[in-house]
BADO-233755 format. One line per 5 residues: number of its first residue (from 0); for each residue x, y, z of N, C-alpha, C, O. Coordinates in nm, 3 decimals, decimal comma, padded with zeros to 5 digits. Layout:
BEGIN
NUM) X Y Z X Y Z X Y Z X Y Z  ...
***
This chain:
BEGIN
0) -01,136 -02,128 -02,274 -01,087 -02,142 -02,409 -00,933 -02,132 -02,414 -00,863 -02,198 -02,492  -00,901 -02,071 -02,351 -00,788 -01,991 -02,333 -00,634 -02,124 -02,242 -00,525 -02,173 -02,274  -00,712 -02,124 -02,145 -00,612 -02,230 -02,020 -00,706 -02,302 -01,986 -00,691 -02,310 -01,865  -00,823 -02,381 -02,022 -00,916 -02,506 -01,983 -00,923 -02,474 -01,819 -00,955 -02,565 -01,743  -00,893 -02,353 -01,771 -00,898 -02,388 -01,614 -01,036 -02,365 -01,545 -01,061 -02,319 -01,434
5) -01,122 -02,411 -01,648 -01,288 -02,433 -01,574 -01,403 -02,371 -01,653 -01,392 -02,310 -01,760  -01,539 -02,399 -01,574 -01,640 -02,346 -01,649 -01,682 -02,232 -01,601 -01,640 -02,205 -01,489  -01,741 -02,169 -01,643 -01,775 -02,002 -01,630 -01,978 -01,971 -01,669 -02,042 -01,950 -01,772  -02,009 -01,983 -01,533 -02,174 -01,902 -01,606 -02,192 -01,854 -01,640 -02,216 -01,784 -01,541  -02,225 -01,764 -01,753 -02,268 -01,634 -01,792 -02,424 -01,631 -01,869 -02,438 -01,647 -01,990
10) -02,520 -01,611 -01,786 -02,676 -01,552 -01,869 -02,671 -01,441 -01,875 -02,594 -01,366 -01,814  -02,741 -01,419 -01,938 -02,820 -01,263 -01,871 -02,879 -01,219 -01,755 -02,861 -01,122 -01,682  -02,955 -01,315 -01,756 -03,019 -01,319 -01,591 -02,959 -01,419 -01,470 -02,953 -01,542 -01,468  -02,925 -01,336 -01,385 -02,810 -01,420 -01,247 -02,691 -01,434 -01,255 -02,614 -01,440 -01,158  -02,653 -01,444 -01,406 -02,433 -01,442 -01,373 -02,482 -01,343 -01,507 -02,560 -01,328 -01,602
15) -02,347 -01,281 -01,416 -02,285 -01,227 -01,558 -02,133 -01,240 -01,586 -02,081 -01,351 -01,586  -02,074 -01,146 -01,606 -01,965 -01,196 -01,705 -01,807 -01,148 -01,623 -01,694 -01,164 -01,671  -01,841 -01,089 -01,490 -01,770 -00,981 -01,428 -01,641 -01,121 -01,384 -01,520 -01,107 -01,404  -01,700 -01,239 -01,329 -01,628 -01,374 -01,289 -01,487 -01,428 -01,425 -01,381 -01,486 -01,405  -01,544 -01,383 -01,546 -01,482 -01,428 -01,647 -01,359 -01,299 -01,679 -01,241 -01,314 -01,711
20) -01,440 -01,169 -01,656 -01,304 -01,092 -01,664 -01,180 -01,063 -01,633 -01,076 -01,034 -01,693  -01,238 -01,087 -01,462 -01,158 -01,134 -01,332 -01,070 -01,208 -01,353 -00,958 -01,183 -01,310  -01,096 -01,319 -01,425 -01,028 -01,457 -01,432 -00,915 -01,422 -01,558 -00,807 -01,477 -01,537  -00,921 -01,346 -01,678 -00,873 -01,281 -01,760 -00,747 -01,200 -01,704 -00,630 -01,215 -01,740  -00,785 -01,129 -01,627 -00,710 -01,074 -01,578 -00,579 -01,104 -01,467 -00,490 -01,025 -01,434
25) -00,602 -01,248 -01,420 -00,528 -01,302 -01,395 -00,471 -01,444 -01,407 -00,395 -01,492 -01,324  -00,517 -01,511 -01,527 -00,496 -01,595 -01,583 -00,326 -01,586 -01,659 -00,280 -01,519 -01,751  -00,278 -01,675 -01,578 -00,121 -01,694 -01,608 -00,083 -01,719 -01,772 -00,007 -01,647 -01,836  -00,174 -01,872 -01,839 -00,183 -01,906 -01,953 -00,256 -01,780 -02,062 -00,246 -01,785 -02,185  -00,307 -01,701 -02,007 -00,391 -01,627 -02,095 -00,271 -01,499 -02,124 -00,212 -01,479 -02,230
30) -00,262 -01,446 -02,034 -00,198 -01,326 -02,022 -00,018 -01,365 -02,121 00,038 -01,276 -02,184  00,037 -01,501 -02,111 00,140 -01,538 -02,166 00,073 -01,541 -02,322 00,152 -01,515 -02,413  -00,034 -01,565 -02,351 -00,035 -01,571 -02,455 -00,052 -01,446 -02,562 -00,013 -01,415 -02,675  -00,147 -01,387 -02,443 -00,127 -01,171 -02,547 00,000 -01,149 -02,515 00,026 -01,056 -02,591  00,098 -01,171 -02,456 00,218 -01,052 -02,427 00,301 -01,119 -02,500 00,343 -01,057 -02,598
35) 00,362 -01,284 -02,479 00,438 -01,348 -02,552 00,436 -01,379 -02,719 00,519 -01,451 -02,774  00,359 -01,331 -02,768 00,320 -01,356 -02,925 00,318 -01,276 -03,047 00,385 -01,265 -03,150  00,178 -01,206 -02,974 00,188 -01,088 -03,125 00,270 -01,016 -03,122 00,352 -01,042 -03,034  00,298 -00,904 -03,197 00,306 -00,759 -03,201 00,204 -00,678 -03,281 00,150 -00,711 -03,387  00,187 -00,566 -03,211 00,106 -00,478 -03,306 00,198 -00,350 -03,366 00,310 -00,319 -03,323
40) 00,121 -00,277 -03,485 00,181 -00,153 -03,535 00,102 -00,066 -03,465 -00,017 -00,053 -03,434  00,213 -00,006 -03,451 00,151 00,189 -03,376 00,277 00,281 -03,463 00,366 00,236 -03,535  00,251 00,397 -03,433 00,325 00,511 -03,488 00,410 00,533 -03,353 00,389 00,502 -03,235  00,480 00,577 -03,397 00,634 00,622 -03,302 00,565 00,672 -03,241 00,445 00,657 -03,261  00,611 00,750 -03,144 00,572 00,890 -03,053 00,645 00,992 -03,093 00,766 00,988 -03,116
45) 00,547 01,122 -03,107 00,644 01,219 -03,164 00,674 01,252 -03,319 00,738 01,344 -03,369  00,593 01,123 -03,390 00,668 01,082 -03,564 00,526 01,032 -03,555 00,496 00,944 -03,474  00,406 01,108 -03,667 00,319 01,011 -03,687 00,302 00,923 -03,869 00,219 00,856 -03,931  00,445 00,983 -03,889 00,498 00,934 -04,025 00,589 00,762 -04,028 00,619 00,695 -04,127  00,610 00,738 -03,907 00,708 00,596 -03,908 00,567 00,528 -03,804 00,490 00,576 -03,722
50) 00,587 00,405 -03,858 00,505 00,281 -03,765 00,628 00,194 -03,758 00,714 00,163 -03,840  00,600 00,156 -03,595 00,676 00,045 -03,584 00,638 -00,069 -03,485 00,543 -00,051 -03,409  00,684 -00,147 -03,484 00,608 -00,283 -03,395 00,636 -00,250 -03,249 00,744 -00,203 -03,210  00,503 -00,285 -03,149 00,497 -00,299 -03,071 00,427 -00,370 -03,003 00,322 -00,410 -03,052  00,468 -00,410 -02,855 00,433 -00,542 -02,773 00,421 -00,492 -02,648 00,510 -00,424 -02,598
55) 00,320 -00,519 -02,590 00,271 -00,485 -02,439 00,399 -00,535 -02,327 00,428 -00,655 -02,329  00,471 -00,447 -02,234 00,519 -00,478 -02,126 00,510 -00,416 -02,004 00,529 -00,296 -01,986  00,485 -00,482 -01,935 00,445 -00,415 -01,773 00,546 -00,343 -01,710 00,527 -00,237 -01,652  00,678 -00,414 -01,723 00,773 -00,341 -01,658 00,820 -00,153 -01,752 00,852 -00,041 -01,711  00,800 -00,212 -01,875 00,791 -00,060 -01,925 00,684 00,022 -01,971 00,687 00,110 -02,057
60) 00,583 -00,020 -01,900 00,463 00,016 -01,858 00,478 00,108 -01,704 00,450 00,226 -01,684  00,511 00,046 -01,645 00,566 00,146 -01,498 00,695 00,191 -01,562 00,677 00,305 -01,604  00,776 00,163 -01,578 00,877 00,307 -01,625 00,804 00,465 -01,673 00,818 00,578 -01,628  00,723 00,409 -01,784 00,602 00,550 -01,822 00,554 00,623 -01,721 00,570 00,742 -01,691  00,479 00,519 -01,663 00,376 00,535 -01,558 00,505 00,640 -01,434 00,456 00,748 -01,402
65) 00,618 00,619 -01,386 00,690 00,675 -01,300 00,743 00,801 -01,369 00,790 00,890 -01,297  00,739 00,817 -01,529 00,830 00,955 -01,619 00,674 01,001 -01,599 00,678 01,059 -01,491  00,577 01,005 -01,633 00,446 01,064 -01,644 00,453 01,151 -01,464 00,449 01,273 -01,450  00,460 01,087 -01,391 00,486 01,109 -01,239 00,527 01,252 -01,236 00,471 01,361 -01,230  00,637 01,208 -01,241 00,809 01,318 -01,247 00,717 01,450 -01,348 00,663 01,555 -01,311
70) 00,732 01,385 -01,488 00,720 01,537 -01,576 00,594 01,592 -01,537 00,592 01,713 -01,514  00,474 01,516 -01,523 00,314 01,613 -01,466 00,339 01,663 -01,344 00,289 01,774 -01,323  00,420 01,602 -01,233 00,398 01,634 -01,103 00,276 01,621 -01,013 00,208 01,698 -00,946  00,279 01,430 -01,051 00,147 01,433 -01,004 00,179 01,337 -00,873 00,269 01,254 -00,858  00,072 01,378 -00,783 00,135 01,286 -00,690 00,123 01,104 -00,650 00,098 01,035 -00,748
75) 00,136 01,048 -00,551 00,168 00,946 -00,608 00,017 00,863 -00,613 -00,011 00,778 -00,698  -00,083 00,910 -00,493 -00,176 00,867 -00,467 -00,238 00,868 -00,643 -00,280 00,753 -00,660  -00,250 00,914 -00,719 -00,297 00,938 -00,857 -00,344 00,812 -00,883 -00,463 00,792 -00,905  -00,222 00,681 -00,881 -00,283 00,556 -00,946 -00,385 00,492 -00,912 -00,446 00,419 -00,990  -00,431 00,519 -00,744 -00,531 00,503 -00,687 -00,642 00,517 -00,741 -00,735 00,436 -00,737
80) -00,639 00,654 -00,811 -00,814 00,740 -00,841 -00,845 00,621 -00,923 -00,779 00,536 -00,983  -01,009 00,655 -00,894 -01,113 00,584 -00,975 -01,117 00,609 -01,149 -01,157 00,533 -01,238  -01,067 00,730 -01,155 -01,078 00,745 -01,251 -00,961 00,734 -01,360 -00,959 00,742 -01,483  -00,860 00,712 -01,255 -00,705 00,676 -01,357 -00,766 00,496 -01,410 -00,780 00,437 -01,517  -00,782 00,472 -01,296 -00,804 00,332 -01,302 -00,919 00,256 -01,390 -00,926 00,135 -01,409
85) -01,017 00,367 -01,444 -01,116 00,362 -01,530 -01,044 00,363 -01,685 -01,088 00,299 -01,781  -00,954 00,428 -01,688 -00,868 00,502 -01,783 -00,773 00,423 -01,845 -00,743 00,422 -01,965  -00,713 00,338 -01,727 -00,654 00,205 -01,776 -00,738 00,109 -01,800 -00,709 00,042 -01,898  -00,839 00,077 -01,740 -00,893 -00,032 -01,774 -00,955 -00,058 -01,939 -00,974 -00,171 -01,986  -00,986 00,097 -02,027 -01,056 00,095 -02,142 -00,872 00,077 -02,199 -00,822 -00,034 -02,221
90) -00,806 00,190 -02,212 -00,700 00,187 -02,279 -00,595 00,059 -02,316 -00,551 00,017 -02,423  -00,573 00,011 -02,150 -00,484 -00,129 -02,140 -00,490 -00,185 -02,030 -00,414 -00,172 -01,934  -00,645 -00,293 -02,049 -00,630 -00,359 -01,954 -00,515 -00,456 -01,896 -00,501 -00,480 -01,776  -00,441 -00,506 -01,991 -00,294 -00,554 -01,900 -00,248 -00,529 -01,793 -00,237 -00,582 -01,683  -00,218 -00,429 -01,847 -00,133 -00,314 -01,707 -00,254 -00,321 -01,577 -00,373 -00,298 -01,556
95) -00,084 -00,388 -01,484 -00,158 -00,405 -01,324 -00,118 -00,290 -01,301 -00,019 -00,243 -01,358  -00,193 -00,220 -01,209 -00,191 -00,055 -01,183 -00,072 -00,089 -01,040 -00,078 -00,198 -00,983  -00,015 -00,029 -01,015 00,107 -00,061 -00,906 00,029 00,021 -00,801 -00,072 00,089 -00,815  00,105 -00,004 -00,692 00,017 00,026 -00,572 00,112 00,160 -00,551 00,205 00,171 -00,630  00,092 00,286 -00,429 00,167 00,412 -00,425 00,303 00,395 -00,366 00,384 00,488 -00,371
100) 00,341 00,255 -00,296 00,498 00,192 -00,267 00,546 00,173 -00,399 00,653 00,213 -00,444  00,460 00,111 -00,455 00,533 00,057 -00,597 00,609 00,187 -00,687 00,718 00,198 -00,742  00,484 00,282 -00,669 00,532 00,396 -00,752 00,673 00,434 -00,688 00,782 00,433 -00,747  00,651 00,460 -00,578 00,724 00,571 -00,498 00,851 00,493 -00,550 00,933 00,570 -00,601  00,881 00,389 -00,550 01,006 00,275 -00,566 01,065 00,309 -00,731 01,177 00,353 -00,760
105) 00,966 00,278 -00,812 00,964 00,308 -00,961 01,032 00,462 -00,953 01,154 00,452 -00,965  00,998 00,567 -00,941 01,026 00,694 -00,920 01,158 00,722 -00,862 01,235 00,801 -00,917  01,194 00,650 -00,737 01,331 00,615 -00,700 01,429 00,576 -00,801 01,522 00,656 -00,813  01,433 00,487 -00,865 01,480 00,381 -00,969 01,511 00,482 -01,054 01,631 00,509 -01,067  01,376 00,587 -01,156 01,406 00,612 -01,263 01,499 00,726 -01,221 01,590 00,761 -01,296
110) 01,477 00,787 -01,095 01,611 00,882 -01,033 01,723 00,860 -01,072 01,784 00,916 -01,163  01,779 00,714 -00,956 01,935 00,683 -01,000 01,946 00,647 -01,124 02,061 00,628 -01,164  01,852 00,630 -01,203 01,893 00,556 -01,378 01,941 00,693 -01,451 02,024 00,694 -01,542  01,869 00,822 -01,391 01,900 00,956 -01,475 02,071 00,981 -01,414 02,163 00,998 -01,495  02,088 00,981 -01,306 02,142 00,995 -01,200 02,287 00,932 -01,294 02,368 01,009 -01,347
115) 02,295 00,805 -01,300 02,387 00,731 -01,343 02,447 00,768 -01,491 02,565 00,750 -01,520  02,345 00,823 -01,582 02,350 00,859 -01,678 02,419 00,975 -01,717 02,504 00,987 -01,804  02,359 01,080 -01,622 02,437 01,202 -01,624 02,535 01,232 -01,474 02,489 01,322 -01,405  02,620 01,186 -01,439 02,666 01,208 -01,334 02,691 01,410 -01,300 02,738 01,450 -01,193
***
């Protein structure tokens, strides 16, 4: 429906639907079209008196994902668990879960960004 890029079985009995999620999930045309378009309202953080618009981004999606790191002290293997990854998948499936290089790199980054900030 989405990017015409093919047909998809889904019964009940013999396919199910796991092929179509898959494909969701990495569908170039699809994914441009949730991130590039809407916005939704949420409440600030911190303020559940102001709403303001917001739009899904991956890259400040791992920025979080690397401050969550740092302030819990969690380690890096974390993004791995089954159950973080359960956790994203209900909350925001978007978000590609970064691998424990990725983190470790992200975590680096948000270092020198503090780093630079406050000399």
């Amino acid at each position: 429906m989405h990017c015409g890029g093919g047909n998809y079985k889904c019964e009940s009995s013999g396919y199910g639907t796991k092929n179509l999620g898959y494909h969701l999930t990495q569908c170039k045309a699809y994914l441009d079209k949730l991130s590039g378009g809407k916005k939704q309202l949420a409440f600030q953080y911190g303020d559940e008196n102001k709403l303001s618009t917001w739009k899904f981004d991956q890259n400040e999606s791992r920025k979080a994902l690397a401050h969550m790191s740092v302030v819990d002290e969690l380690p890096f293997s974390f993004v791995e668990g089954a159950g973080f990854r359960y956790y994203n998948s209900v909350t925001q499936p978007l978000f590609k879960v970064p691998c424990i290089s990725t983190c470790t790199t992200d975590v680096y980054q948000l270092f020198v960004d503090e780093k630079e900030k406050n000399p």
